[in-house]
C-alpha positions as CSV (number, residue, x, y, z in Angstrom):
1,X,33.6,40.9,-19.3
2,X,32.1,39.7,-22.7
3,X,28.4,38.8,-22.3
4,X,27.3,36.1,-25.4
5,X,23.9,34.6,-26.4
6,X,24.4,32.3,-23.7
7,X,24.5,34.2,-20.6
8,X,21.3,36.6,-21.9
9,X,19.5,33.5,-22.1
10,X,21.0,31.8,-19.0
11,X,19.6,35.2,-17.1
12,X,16.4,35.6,-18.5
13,X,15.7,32.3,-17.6
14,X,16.9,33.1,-13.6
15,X,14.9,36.5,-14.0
16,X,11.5,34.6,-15.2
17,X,11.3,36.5,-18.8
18,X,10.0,35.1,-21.9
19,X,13.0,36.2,-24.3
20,X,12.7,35.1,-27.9
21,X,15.6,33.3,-29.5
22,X,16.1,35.9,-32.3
23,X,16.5,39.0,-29.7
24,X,19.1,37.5,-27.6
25,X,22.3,38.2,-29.3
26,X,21.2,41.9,-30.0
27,X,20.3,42.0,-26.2
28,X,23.9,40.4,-25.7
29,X,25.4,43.6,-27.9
30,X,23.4,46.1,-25.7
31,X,24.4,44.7,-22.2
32,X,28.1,44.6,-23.8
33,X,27.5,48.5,-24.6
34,X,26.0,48.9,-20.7
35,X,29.4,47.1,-19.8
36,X,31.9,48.6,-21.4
37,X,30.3,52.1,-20.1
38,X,30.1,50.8,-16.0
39,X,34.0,50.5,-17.2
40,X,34.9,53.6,-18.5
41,X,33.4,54.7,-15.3
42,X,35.6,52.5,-12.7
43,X,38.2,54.7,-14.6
44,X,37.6,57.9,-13.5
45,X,39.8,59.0,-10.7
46,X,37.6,59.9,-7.4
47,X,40.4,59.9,-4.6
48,X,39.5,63.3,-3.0
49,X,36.1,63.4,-3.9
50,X,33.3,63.3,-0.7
51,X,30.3,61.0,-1.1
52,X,27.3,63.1,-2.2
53,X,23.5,62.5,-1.3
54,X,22.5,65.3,-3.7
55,X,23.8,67.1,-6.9
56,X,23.1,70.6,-4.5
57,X,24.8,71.1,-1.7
58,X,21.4,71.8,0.3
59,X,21.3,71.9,4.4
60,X,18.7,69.9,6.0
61,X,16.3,72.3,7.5
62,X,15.7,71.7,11.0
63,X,12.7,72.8,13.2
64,X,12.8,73.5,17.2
65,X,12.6,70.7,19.0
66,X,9.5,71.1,21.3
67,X,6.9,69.3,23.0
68,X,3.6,69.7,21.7
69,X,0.0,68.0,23.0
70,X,0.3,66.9,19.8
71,X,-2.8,67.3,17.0
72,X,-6.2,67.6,17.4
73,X,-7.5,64.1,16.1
74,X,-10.5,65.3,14.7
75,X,-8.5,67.6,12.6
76,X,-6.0,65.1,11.6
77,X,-8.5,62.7,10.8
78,X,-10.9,65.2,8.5
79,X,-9.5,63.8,5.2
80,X,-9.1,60.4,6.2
81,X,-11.1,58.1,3.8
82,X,-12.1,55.7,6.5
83,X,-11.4,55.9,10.4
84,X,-12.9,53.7,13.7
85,X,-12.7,56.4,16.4
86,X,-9.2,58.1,16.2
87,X,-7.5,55.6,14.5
88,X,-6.9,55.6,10.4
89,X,-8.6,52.6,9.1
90,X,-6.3,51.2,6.3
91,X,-6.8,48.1,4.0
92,X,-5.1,44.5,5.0
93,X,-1.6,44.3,3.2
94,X,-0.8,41.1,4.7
95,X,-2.6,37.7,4.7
């Protein structure tokens, strides 16, 4: 897939960035790079080969699973910046 002048500008526009005329065919010769790498990798042969989360094989660690009276709020909420009784008091994210 060839990416020209066009298409940069076509999705910098969609993205919302300012993109100078001059820059947009050596962006075009960049993304082309960036494409003709994604390609090389679709070539590489991974029938066999098991999904990996990590590089490591690493087990999870796992604790007991046990019922607690869980924690003592006073000492959970020592560091808190701001609290109203044994609550966290956290800024409004949503309007």
């Amino acid at each position: 897939m060839a990416i020209d002048a066009a298409t940069v500008r076509k999705v910098a526009r969609l993205a919302r960035l300012a993109q100078p005329e001059e820059t947009l065919e050596k962006l075009a010769g960049e993304l082309n790079g960036i494409m003709n790498w994604i390609e090389q990798l679709n070539e590489v042969d991974t029938d066999g080969v098991e999904p990996m989360t990590s590089v490591v094989q690493v087990p999870t660690p796992m604790r007991a699973d046990v019922v607690t009276e869980g924690g003592d709020p006073e000492v959970v909420l020592s560091n808190a910046p701001r609290r109203a009784g044994n609550f966290f008091v956290v800024p409004k994210v949503v309007e």
